[in-house]
C-alpha positions as CSV (number, residue, x, y, z in Angstrom):
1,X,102.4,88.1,84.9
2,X,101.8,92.1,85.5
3,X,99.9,91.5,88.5
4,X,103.0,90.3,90.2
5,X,105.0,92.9,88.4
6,X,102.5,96.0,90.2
7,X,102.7,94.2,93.5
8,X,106.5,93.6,93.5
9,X,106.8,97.2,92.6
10,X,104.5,98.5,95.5
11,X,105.6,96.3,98.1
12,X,102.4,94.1,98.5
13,X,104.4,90.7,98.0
14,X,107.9,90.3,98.6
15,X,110.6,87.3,98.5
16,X,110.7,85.4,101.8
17,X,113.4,83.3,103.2
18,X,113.2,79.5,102.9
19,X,113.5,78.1,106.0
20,X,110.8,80.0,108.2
21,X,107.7,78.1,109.0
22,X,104.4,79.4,107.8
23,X,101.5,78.7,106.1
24,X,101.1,78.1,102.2
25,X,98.3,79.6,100.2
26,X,97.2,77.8,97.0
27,X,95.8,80.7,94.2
28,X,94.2,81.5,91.5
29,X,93.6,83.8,89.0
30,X,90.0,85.4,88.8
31,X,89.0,87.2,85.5
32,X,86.4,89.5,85.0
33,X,86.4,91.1,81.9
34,X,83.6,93.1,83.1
35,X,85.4,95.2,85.1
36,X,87.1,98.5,84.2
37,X,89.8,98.3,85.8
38,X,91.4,95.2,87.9
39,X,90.2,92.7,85.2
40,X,92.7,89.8,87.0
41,X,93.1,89.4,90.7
42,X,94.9,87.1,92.7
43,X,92.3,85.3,94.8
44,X,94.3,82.6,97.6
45,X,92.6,79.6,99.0
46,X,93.1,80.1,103.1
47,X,91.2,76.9,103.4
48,X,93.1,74.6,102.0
49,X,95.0,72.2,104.4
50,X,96.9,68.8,104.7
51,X,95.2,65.7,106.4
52,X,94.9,65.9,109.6
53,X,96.2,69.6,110.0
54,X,94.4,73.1,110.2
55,X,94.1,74.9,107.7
56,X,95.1,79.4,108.0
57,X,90.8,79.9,108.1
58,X,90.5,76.9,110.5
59,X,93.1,79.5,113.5
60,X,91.4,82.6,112.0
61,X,88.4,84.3,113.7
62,X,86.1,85.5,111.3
63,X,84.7,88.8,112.6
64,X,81.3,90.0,112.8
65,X,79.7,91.4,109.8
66,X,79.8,95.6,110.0
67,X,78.3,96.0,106.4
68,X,74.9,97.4,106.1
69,X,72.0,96.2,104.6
70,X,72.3,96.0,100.6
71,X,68.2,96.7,101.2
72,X,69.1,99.7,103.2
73,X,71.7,101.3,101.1
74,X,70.0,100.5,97.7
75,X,66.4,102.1,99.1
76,X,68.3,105.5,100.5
77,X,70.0,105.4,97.1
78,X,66.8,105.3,95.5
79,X,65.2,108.1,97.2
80,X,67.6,110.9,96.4
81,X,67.1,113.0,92.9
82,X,71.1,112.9,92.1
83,X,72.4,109.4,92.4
84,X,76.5,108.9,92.8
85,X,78.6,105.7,93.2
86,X,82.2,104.9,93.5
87,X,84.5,101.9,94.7
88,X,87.8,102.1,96.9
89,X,90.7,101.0,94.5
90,X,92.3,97.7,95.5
91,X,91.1,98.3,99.0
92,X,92.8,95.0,100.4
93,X,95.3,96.0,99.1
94,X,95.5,98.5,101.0
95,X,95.9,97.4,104.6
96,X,99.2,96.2,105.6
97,X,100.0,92.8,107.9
98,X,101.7,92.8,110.7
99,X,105.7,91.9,110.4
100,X,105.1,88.4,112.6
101,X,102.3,87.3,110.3
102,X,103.2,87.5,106.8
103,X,105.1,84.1,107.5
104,X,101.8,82.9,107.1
105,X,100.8,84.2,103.8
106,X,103.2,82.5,101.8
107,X,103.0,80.9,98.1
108,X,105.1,79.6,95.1
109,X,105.5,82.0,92.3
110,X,106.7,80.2,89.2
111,X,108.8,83.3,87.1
112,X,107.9,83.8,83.1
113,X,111.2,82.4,83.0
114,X,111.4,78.6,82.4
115,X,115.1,78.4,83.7
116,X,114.4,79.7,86.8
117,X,113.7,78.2,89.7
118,X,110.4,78.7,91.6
119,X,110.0,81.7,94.9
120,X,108.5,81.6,97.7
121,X,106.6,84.8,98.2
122,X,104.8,86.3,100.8
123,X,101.5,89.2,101.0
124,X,102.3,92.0,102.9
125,X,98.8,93.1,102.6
126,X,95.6,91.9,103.2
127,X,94.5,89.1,100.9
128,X,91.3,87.9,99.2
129,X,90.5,84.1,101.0
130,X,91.3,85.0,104.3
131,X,87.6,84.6,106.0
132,X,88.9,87.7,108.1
133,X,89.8,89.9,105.1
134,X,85.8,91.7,105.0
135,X,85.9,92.4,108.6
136,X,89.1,93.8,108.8
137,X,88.6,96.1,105.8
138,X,85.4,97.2,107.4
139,X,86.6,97.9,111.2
140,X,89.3,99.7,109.7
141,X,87.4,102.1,107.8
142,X,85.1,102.1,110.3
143,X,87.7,103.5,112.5
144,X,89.2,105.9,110.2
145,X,85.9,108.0,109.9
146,X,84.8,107.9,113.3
147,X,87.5,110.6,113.6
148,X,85.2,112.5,111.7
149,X,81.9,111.8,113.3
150,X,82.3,115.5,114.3
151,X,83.4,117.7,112.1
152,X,82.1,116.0,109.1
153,X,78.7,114.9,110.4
154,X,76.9,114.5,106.9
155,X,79.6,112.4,105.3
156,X,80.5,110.2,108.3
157,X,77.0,109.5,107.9
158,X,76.8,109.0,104.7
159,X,80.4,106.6,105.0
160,X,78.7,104.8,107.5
161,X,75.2,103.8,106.2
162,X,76.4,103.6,102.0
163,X,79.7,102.2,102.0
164,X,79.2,98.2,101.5
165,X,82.7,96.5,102.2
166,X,84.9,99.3,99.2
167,X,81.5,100.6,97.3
168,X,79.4,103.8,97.7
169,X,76.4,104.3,96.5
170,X,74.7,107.1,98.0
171,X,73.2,110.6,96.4
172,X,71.9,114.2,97.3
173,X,68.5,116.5,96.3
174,X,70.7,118.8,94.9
175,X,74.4,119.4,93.0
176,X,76.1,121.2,95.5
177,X,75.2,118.8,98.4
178,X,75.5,115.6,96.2
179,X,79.5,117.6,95.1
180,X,80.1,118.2,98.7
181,X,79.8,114.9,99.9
182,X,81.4,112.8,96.8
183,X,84.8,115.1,97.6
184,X,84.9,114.9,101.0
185,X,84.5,111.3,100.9
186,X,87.2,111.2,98.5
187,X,89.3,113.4,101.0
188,X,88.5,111.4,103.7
189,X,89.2,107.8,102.7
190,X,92.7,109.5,101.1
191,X,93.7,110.6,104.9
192,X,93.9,106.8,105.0
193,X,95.2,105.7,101.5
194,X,92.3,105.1,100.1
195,X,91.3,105.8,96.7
196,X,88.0,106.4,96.2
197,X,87.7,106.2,92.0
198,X,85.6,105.8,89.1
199,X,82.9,108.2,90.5
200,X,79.8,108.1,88.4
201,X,76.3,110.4,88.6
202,X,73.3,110.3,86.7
203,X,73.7,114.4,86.8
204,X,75.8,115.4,83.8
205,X,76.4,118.9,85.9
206,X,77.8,117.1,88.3
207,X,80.2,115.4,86.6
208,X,81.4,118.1,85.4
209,X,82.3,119.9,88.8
210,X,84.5,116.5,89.5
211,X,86.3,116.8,86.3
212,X,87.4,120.1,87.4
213,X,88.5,119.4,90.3
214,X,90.5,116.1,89.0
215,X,87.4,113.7,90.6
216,X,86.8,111.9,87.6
217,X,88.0,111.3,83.7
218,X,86.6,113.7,81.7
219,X,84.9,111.3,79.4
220,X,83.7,108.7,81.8
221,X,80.1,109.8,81.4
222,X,79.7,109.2,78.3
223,X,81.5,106.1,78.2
224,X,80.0,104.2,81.3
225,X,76.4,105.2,80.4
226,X,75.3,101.4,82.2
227,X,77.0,101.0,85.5
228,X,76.7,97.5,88.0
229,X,75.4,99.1,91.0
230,X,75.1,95.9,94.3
231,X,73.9,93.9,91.6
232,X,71.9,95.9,89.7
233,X,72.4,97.6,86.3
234,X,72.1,101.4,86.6
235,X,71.1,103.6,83.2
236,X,73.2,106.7,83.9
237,X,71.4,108.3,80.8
238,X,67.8,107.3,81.5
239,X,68.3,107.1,85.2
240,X,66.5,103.6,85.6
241,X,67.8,100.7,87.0
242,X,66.9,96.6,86.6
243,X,68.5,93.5,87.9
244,X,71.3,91.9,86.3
245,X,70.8,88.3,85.2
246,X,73.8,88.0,82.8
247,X,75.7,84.9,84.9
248,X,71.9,82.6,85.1
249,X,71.9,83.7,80.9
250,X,75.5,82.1,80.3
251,X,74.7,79.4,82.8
252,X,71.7,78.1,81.0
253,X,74.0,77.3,78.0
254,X,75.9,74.9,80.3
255,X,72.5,73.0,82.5
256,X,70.7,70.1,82.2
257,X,67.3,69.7,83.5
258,X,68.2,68.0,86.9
259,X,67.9,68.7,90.2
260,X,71.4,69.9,90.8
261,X,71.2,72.9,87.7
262,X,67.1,74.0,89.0
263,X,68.8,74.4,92.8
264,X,72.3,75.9,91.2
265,X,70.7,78.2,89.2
266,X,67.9,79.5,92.0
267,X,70.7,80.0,94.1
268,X,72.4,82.3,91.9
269,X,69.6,84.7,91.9
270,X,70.7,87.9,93.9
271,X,67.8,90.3,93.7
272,X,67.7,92.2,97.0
273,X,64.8,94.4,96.3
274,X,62.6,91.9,95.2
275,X,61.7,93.4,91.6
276,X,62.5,90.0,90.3
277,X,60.0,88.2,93.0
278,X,57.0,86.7,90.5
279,X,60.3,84.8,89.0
280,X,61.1,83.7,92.3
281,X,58.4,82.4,93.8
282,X,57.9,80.2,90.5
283,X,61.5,79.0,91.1
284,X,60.7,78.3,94.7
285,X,57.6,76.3,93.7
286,X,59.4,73.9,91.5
287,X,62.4,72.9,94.6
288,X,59.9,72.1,96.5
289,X,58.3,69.8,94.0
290,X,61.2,68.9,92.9
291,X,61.8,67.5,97.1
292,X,58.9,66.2,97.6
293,X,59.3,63.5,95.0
294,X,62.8,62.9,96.2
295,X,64.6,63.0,92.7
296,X,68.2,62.6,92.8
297,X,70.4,65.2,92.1
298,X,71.6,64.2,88.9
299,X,68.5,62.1,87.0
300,X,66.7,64.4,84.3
301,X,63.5,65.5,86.1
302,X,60.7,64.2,84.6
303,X,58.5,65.8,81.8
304,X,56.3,67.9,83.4
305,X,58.9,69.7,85.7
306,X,61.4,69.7,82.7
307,X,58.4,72.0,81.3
308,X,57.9,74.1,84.2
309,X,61.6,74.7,84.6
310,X,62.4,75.2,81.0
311,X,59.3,77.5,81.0
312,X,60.9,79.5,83.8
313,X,64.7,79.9,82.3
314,X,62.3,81.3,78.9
315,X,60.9,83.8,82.0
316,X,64.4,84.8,82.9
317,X,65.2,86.0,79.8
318,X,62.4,88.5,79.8
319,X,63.4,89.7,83.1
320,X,66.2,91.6,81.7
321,X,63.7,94.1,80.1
322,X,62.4,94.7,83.3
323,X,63.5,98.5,84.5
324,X,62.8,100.3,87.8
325,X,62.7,103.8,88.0
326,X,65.7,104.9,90.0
């Protein structure tokens, strides 16, 4: 597997001996083809545990949450003339583990090789599953700009109020403000190994300043014209955004009209803004209906709320032609 492969090479896993005592992560591999980049990643189940025993989350304090409002950064986005977004690269990954702890982010790597035995390997960085892993990648950012809270005033600021968990998405009234702050970012988050990639700006002029001063690929802006911005779909071209309801489409092939799939699916709404809100409400409407006459979870819901919730996932579909000015 080349993910293994990358990480060997880099140091983020390594062998581990096997008689120390630790902890064993079960994992997985998550796909999304809809990423750019880092289409697989190795996601670990910290919860998992043995009867009667704790599991790694269980002795694990989560941490506060240090991420601002998705409301708050996507409104301040909104209001600027020149929008621009990037993500930190592998930004776990990025944040090493203390030398006593990696014991206990171990897990069994079977090799391509069917004549070989399995390994026991362990993370040397932070991992995806550990309930702490959001915290610790914020506090640490956190930390890293506060040097900066000085001398770089107008991007500490910006750091601090448009960077959710390893995305920015942030803008500026004109070029050489919205260029200013994009590269000092970048220089910023690289004083602590960050990369801050895949910029992107609705401002063609800007592009082009970060493509000559080795920001960007050159032909990024025409490629990546529709860009997922905190759940929402950004138009680079047209500059207008709307909310992405790809995952309830797909889902719909899969449901039944129950209880369980009209409770699933409302759930998987993520609409921060509220542009999608007539949708919701009608959604809303039909749980508690739905409650009321205390259907189980998996009986087919009787004919008149198998209309209304049929009549809603027809709704749905039209809500993907909805677009918002930026």
């Amino acid at each position: 597997m080349e993910v293994i492969k990358y990480q060997k090479e880099h140091n983020i896993i390594q062998e581990c001996g096997e008689n120390e005592k630790g902890y064993f992560m079960p994992f997985r591999a998550v796909v999304r083809k809809d990423k750019l980049s880092t289409q697989v990643r190795m996601v670990f189940n910290c919860s998992s545990c043995t009867k009667g025993n704790l599991s790694l989350n269980d002795c694990l304090d989560q941490g506060p949450n240090l991420n601002p409002s998705v409301l708050d950064i996507i409104l301040g986005f909104r209001k600027f003339k020149i929008g621009f977004c990037g993500d930190i690269e592998k930004a776990f990954l990025m944040i090493g583990i203390a030398e006593d702890d990696k014991k206990y982010l171990k897990f069994l790597w079977y090799p391509d090789d069917d004549s070989e035995e399995f390994k026991i390997m362990q993370m040397n960085r932070v991992v995806f599953g550990c309930n702490c892993s959001p915290f610790l990648l914020s506090v640490i950012i956190k930390y890293h700009i506060g040097k900066y809270s000085e001398t770089n005033e107008s991007c500490f600021e910006m750091l601090n109020g448009s960077l959710y968990a390893d995305d920015l998405c942030h803008g500026a009234d004109d070029v050489v403000s919205a260029f200013n702050l994009s590269s000092d970012a970048v220089s910023i988050l690289s004083d602590a190994s960050f990369n801050l990639r895949k910029l992107h700006t609705n401002l063609k002029q800007l592009h082009d300043l970060w493509i000559q001063n080795g920001l960007c690929e050159e032909n990024s802006f025409e490629k990546d014209n529709k860009l997922k911005v905190l759940g929402l779909v950004w138009n680079l071209e047209e500059d207008m955004l709307r909310v992405d309801v790809t995952s309830l489409l797909e889902s719909f092939k899969f449901l039944e009209s129950t209880k369980r799939s009209v409770l699933s699916t409302a759930a998987k709404v993520f609409d921060p803004v509220g542009f999608l809100s007539p949708f919701v409400v009608l959604i809303k409407r039909l749980m508690l209906e739905i409650w009321e006459r205390g259907l189980d979870w998996d009986s087919k819901l009787p004919k008149d709320l198998e209309s209304k919730w049929k009549k809603w996932c027809a709704g749905i579909e039209k809500a993907s032609s909805i677009i918002i000015e930026k």
